[in-house]
KOLLUMBA-753568 format. One line per field, with one value per residue: residue number from 1; x, y, z of N, C-alpha, C in turn. Coordinates in steps of 0.001 Angstrom, whole numbers. Example, Ala and Ser with C-alpha at 12.3 -4.5 7.8 and 13.67 -1.06 7.14 Angstrom:
BEGIN
num <- (1,2)
n_x <- (13190,12850)
n_y <- (-5690,-2250)
n_z <- (7800,7080)
ca_x <- (12300,13670)
ca_y <- (-4500,-1060)
ca_z <- (7800,7140)
c_x <- (13200,12900)
c_y <- (-3300,30)
c_z <- (7800,7870)
This chain:
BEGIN
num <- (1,2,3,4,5,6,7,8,9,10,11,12,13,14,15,16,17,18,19,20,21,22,23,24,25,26,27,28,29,30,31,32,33,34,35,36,37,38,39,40,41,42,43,44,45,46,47,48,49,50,51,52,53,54,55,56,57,58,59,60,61,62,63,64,65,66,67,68,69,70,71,72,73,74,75,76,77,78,79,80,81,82,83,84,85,86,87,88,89,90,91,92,93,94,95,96,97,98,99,100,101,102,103,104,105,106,107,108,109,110,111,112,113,114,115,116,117,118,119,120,121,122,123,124,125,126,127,128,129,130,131,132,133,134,135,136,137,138,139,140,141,142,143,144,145,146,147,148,149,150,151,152,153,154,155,156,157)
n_x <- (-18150,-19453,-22074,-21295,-18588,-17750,-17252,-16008,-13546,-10376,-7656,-8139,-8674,-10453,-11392,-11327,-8490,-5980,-4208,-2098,-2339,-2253,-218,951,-11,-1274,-914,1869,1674,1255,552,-1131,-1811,-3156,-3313,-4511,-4496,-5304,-3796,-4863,-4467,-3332,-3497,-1063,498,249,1676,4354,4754,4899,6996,8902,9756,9913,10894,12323,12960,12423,9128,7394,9024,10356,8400,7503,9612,9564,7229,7645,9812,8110,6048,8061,8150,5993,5239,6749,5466,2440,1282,6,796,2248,5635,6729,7841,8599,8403,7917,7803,5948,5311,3615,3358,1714,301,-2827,-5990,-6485,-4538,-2358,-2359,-1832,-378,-416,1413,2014,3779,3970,5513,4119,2236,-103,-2090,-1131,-1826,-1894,1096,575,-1290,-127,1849,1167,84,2503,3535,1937,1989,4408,4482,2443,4426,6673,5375,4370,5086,4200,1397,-960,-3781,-3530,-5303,-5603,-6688,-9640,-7793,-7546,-8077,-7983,-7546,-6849,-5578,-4525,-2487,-2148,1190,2733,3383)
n_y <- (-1556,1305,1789,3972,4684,2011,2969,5257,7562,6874,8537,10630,12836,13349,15941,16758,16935,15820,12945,10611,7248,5354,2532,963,-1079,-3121,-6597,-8259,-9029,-10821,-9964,-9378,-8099,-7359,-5753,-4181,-2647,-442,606,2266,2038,3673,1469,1531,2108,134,-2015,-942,-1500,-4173,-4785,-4280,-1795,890,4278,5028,2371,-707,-1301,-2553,-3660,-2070,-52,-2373,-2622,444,263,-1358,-72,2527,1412,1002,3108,4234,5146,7858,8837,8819,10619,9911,6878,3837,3196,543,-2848,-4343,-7445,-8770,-7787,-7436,-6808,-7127,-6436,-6283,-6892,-6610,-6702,-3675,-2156,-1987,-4047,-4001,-5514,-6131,-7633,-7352,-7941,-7756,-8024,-6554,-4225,-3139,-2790,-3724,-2481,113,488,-1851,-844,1576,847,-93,2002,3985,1928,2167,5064,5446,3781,5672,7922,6526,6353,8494,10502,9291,8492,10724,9956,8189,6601,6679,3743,2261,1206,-235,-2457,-5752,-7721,-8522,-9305,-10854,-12418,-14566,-14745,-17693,-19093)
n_z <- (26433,24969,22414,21172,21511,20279,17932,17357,16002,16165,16087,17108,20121,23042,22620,20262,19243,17049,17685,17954,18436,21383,21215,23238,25213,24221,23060,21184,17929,14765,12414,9027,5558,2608,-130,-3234,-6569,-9476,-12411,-15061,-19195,-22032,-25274,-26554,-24894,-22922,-24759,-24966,-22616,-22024,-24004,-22944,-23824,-22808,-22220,-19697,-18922,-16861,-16410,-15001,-13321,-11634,-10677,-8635,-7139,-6339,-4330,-2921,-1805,-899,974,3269,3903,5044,7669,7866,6219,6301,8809,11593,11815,12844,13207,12390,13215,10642,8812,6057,2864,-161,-3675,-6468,-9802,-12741,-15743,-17631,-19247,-19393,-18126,-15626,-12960,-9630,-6703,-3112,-314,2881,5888,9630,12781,15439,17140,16056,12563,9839,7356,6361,5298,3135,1543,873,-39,-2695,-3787,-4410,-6084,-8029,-8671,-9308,-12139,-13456,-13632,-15117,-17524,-18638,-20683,-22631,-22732,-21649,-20721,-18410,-15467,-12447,-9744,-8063,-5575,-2677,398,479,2314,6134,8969,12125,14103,16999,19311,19508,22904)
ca_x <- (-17836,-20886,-21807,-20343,-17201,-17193,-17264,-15754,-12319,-9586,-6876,-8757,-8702,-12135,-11523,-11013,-7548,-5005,-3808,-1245,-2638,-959,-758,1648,-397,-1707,168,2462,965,1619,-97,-943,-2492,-2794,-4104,-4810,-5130,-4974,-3979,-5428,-3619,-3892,-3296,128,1206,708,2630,5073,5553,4994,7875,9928,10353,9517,12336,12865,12925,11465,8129,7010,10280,11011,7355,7578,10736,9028,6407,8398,10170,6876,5643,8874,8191,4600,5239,7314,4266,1632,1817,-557,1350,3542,6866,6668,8501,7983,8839,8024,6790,5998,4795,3858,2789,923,-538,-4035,-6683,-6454,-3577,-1527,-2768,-797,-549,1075,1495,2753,3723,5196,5284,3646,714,-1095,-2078,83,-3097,-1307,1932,283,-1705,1201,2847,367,-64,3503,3988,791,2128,5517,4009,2576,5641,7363,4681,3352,5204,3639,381,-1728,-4752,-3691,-6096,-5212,-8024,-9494,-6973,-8421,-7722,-8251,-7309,-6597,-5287,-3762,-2728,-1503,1925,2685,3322)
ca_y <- (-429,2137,1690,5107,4753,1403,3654,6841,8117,6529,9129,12301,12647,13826,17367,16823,17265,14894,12050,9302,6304,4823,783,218,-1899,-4416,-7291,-7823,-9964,-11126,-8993,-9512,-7336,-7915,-4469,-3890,-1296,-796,1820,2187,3003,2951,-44,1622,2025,-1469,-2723,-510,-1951,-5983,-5546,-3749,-377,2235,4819,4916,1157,-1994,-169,-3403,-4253,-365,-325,-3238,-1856,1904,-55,-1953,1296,3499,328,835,4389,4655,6094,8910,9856,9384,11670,8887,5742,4119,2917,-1014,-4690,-5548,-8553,-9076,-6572,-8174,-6006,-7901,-5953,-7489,-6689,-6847,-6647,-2729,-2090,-2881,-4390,-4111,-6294,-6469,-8712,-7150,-8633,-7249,-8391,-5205,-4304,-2785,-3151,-3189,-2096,1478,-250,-2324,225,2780,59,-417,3660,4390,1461,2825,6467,4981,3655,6976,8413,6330,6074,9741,10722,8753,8502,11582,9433,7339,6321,5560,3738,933,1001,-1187,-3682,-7061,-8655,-7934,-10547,-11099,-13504,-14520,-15516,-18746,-19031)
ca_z <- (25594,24544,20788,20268,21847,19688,16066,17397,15415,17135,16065,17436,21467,23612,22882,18648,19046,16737,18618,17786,19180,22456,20915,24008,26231,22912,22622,19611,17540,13790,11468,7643,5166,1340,-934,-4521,-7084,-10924,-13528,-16813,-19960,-23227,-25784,-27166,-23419,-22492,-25425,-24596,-21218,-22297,-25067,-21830,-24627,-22017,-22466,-18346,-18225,-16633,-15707,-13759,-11979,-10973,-9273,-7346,-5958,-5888,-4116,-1377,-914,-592,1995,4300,4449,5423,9316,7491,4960,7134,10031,12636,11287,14004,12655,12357,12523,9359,8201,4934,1787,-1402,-4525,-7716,-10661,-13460,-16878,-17791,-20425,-19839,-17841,-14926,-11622,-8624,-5192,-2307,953,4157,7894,10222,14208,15548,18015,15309,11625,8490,6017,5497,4242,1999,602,774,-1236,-4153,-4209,-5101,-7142,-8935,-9050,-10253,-13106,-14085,-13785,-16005,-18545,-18695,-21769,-23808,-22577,-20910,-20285,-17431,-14714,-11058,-9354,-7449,-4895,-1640,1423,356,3909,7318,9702,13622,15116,18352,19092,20385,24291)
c_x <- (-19122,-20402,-21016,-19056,-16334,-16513,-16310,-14390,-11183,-8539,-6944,-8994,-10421,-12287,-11004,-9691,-6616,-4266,-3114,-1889,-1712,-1253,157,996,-1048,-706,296,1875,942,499,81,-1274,-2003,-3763,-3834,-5065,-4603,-4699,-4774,-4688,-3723,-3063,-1826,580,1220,1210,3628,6244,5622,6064,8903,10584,9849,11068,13158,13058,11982,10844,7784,8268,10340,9640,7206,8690,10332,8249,6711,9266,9441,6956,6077,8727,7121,4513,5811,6544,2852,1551,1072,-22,2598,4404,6621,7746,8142,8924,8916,7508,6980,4990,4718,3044,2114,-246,-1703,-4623,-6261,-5455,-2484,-2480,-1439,-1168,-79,87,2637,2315,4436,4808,5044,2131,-201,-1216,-1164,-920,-2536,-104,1709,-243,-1527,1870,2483,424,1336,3971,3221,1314,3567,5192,3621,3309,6330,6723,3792,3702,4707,1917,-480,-3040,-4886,-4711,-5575,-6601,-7917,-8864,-7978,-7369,-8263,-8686,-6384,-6128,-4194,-4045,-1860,-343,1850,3685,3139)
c_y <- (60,1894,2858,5312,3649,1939,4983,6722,7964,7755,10612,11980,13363,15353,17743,17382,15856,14322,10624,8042,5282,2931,188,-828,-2824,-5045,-7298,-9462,-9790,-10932,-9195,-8352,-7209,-6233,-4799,-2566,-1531,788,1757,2817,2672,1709,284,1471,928,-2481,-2396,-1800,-3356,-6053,-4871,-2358,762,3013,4610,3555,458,-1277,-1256,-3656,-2958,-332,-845,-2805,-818,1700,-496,-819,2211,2324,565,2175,4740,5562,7025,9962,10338,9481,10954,7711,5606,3112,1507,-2314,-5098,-6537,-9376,-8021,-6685,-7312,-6552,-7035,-6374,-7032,-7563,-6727,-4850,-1936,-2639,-2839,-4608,-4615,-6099,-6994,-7991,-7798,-7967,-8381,-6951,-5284,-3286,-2755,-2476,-3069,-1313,983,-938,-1245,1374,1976,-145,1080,4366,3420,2209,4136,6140,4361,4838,7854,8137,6274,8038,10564,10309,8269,9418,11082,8214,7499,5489,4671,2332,570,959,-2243,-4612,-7980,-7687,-9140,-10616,-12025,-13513,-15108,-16537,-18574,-18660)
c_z <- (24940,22995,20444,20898,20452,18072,16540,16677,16508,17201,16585,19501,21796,23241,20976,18418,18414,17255,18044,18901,20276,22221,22410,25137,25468,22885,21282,19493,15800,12995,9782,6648,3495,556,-2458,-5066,-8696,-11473,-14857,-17812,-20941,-23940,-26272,-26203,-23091,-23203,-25262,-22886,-21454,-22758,-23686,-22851,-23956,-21778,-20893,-17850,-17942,-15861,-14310,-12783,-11610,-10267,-8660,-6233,-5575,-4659,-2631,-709,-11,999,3332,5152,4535,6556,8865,6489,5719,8585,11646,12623,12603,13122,13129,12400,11466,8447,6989,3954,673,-2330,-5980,-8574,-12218,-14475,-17341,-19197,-20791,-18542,-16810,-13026,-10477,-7048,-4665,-1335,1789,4891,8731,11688,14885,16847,17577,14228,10667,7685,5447,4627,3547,1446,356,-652,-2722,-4629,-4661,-5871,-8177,-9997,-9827,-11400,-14102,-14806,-14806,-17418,-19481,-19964,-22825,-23682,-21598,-20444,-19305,-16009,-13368,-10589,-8437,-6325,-3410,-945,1100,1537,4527,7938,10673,13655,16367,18607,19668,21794,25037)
């Protein structure tokens, strides 16, 4: 494989036309992928959410679910994303010094990576946070949001 075939834009064909990638001839193979991201908010807002007095509710439990929702629906948001086995999609949300940090852990069984559903999954827990917090604080901060890990493996036999 020529170095510039190795770097070139997989989703674009020879003629720069938008191209869904054909994964059908990759074996399936057990796929991980762990992302991160944080908000920022101020010090009344994150007492808010510790004592659970946010008028819309449990801010952290309603994003982890926003989060595993967003996750499931990645091939429906983004328009190259192929629709997945996934097997697991875990979203833990988690107060900080200066606001809330958010994780997740996808798998699917797939013959190509779950990165976008994790970091589909952190980006609407994220924005669900916002959401529920935005009345009372206009100075929230998305940010940070990143792939931690990547990881195939092969099945057995």
């Amino acid at each position: 494989m020529s170095e510039h075939k190795k770097h070139s834009l997989t989703h674009v064909d020879e003629k720069g036309k938008v191209n869904m990638v054909d994964v059908g001839g990759k074996p399936v193979q057990y796929r991980t992928a762990v992302a991160s991201g944080h908000i920022t908010v101020g010090e009344e807002t994150l007492e808010l959410i510790r004592e659970n007095k946010m008028k819309k509710g449990d801010v952290l439990t309603i994003a982890e679910i926003a989060g595993i929702q967003g996750g499931k629906r990645t091939s429906d948001l983004i328009p190259l994303c192929h629709p997945l086995q996934i097997t697991k999609l875990e979203v833990k949300a988690s107060l900080d010094q200066t606001g809330v940090k958010v994780q997740s852990l996808a798998k699917c069984l797939g013959q190509t990576g779950i990165e976008m559903e994790a970091l589909t999954a952190v980006s609407v827990a994220l924005l669900t946070i916002y959401d529920m917090c935005k009345a009372v604080d206009k100075s929230m901060v998305i940010g940070e949001i990143s792939l931690q890990e990547k990881t195939k493996t092969d099945l057995p036999g």
